[in-house]
C-alpha positions as CSV (number, residue, x, y, z in Angstrom):
1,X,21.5,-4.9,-10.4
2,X,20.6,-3.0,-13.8
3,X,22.4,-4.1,-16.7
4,X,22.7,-1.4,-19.1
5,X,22.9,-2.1,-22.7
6,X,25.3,-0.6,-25.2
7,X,24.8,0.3,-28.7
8,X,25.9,-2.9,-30.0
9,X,24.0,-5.4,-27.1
10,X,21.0,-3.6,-28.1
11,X,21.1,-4.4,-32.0
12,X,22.1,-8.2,-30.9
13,X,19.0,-8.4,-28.7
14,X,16.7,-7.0,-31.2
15,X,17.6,-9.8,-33.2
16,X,16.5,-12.4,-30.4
17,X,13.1,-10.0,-30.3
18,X,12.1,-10.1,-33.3
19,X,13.1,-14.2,-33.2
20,X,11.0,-14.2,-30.4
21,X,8.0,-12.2,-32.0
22,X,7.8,-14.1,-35.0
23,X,7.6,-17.3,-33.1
24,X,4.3,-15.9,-31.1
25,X,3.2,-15.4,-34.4
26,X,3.6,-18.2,-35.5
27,X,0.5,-20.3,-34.3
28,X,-2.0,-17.3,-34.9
29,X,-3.2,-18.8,-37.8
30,X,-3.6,-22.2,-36.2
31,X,-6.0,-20.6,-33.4
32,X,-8.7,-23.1,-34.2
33,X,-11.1,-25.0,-32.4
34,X,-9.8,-28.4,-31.9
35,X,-6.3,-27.4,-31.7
36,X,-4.8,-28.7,-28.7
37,X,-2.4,-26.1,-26.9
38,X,0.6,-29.1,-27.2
39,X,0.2,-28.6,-30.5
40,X,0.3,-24.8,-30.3
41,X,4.0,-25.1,-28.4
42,X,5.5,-27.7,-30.5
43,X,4.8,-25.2,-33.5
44,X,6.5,-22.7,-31.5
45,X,9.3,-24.8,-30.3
46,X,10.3,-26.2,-33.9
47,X,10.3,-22.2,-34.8
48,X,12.9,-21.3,-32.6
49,X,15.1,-23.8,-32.9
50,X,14.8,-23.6,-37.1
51,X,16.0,-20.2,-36.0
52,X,19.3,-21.6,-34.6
53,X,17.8,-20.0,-31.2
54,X,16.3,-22.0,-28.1
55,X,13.3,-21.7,-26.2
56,X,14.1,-19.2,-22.9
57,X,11.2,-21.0,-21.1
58,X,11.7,-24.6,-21.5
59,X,13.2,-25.5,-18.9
60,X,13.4,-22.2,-17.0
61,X,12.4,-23.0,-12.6
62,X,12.0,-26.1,-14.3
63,X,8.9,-24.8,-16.5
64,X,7.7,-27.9,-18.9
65,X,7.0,-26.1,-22.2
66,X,8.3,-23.7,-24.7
67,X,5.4,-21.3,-24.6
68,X,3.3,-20.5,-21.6
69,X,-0.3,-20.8,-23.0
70,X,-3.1,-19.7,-21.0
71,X,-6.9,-20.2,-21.9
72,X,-9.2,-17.6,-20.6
73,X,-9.5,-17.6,-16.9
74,X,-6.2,-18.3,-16.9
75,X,-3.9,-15.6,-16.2
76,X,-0.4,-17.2,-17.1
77,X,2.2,-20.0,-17.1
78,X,-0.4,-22.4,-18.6
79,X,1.4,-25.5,-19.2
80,X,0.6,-27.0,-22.5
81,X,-1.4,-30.4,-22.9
82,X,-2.9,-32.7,-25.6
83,X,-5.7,-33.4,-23.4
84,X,-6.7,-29.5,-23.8
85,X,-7.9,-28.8,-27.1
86,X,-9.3,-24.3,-27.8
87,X,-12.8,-24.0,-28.3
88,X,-15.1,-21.6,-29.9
89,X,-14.8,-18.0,-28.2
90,X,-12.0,-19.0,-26.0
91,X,-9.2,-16.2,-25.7
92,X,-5.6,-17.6,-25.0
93,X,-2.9,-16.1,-23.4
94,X,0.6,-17.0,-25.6
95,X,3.9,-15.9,-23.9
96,X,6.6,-16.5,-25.8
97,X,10.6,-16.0,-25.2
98,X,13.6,-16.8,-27.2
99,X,17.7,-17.0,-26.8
100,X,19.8,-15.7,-29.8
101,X,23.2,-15.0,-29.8
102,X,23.6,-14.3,-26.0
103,X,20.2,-12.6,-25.3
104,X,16.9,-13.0,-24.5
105,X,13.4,-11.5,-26.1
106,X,10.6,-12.1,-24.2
107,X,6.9,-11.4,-25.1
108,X,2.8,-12.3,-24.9
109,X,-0.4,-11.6,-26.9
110,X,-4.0,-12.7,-26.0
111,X,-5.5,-14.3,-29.0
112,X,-9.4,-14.9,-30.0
113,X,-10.3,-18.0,-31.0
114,X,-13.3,-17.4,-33.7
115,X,-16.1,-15.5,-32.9
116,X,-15.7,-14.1,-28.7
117,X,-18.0,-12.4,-26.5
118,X,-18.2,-8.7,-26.1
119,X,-16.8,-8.5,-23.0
120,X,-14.0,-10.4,-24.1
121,X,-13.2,-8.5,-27.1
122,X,-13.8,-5.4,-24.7
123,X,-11.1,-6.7,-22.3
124,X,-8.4,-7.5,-24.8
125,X,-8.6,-3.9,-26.4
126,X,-8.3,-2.6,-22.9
127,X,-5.5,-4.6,-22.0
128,X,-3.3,-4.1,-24.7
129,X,-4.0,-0.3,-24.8
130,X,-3.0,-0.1,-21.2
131,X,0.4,-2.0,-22.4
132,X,0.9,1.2,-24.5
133,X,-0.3,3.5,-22.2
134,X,2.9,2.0,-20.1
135,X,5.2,2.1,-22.9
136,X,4.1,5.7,-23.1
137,X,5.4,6.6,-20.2
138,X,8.9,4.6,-20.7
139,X,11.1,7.5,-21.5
140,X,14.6,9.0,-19.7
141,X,13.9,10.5,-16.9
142,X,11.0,9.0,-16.2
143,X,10.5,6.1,-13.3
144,X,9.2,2.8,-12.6
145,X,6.0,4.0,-11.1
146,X,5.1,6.2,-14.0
147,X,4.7,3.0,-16.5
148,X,3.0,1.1,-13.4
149,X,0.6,4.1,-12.6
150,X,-0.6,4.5,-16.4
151,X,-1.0,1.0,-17.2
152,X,-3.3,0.5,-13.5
153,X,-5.6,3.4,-14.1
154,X,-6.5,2.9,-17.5
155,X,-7.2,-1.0,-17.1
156,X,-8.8,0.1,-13.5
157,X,-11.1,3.1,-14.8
158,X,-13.0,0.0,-17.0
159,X,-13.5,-1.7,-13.5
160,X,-11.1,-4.4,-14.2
161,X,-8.6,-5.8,-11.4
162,X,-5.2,-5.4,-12.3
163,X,-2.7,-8.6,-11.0
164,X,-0.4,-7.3,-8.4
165,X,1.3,-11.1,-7.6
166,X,3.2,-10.7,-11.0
167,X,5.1,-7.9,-12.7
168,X,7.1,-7.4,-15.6
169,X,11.1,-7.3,-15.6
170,X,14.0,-6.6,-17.1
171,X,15.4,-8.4,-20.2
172,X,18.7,-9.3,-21.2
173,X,21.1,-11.8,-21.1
174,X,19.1,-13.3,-18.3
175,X,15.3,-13.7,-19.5
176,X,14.3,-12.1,-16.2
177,X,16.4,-9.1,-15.3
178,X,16.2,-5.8,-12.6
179,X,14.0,-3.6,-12.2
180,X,10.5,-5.3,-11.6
181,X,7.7,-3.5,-13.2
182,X,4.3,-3.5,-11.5
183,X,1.4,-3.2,-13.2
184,X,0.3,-0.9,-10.5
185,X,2.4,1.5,-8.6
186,X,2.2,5.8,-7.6
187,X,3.7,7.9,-10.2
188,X,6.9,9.4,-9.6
189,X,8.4,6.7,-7.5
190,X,10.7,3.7,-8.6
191,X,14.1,3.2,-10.5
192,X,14.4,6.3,-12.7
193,X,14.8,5.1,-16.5
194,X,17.6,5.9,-18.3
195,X,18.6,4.8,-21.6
196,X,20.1,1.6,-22.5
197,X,17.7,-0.1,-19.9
198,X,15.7,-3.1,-21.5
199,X,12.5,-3.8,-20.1
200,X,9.3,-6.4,-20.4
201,X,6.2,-4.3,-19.6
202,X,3.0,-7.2,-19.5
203,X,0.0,-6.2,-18.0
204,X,-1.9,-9.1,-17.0
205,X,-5.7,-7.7,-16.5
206,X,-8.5,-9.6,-15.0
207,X,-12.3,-9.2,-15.9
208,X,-13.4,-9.4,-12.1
209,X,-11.1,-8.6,-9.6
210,X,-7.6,-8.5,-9.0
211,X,-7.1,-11.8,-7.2
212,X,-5.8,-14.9,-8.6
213,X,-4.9,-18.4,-7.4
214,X,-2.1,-21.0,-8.2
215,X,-3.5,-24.3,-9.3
216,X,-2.0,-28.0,-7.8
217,X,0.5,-28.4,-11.1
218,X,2.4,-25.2,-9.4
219,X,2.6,-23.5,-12.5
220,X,-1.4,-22.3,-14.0
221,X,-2.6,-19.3,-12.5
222,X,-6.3,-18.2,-13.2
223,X,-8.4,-15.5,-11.7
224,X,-9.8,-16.3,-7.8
225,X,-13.2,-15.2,-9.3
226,X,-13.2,-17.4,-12.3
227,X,-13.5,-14.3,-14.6
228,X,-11.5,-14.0,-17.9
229,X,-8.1,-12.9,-17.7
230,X,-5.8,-10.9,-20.5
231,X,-2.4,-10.3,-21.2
232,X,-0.5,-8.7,-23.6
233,X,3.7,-8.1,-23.1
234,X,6.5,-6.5,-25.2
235,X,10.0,-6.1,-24.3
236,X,11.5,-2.6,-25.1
237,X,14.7,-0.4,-24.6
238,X,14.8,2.9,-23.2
239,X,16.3,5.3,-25.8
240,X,17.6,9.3,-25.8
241,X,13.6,9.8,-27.2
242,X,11.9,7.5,-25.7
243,X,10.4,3.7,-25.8
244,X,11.8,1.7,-28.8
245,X,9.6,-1.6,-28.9
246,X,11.7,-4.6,-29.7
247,X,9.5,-7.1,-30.2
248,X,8.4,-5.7,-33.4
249,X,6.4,-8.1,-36.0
């Protein structure tokens, strides 16, 4: 079921947003090498709960961390560790949620870690411009398919693969929420959008292939062809004119 917003829901979960936001920006500026990604999620843990909020992953399907932090062929739900520590040219996937006051924000950036590769810095500019390509497309009247359709051929007309095992979802008082929304889909079909619906759009793009694999601690997913992997997420409502992007910095 959809759970429409009203006008006062949707000012009390841009509130958890922005909580959640600021708490993936948080570690940017301790995206060093040597860092070890435990220490990247206590940093975001003790943010959120300074906050008066609590982490909307730890815990979640029983999920070990506050952030889910993924480094380079890994797609998402990295779990963090201090026997992993980021290198030089590594790009890590940080997905971030918070609970405020009843709601959830929910959101992910790929971050370099000094000086990457071209093809790396090639992939995270595509990715993230195919998240707005989707949130583009999020407007009344609109459906479903038309974010998923936008955000597949852009990432798809650079040859990447676009991950079809994992979507993004509606956001609300639950962290995950109807509708799903592909990353790939035809135009024109799906739930129509209509305002007051809150949605995570996250395309998660790989460098080679669409394929990925689940790895024996049941959470890490990486790419099948051990290429790089992006991802990039914001949660937004649907509005009379359009896409209003919660997770604002």
């Amino acid at each position: 079921m959809i759970v429409l917003k009203n006008a006062q829901e949707l000012r009390s979960m841009s509130e958890a947003c922005r909580l959640s936001n600021a708490a993936l920006w948080s570690v940017a500026e301790y995206m060093q090498p040597g860092i070890t990604t435990k220490e990247l999620d206590h940093i975001i843990h003790k943010f959120i709960v300074q906050a008066g909020a609590k982490p909307s992953f730890l815990g979640l399907y029983g999920f070990p961390g506050s952030a889910c932090i993924s480094i380079n062929q890994q797609v998402i739900h990295g779990i963090a560790s201090t026997k992993v520590r980021l290198k030089e040219g590594d790009v890590v996937s940080v997905d971030v949620g918070a609970f405020y006051e009843g709601f959830h924000g929910d959101n992910a950036y790929t971050f370099m870690v000094g000086q990457v590769s071209d093809e790396a810095k090639r992939l995270l500019q595509v990715t993230e411009e195919s998240l707005y390509k989707g949130i583009e497309q999020a407007k009344p009247g609109n459906r479903i398919g038309d974010i998923s359709n936008a955000v597949q051929c852009y990432a798809e007309s650079f040859g990447y693969g676009v991950v079809r095992e994992y979507v993004g979802h509606g956001v609300g008082r639950e962290l995950h929420e109807d509708p799903e929304v592909p990353n790939f889909g035809k135009a024109g079909r799906g739930v129509r959008l209509v305002p007051g619906m809150t949605i995570a759009i996250e395309p998660m793009i790989n460098q080679k292939g669409a394929a990925v694999k689940t790895l024996p601690d049941g959470w890490t997913v990486e790419t099948a062809s051990g290429g790089l992997s992006a991802h990039f997420e914001h949660t937004i409502a649907i509005t009379e004119t359009g896409a209003k992007i919660l997770t604002v910095r």
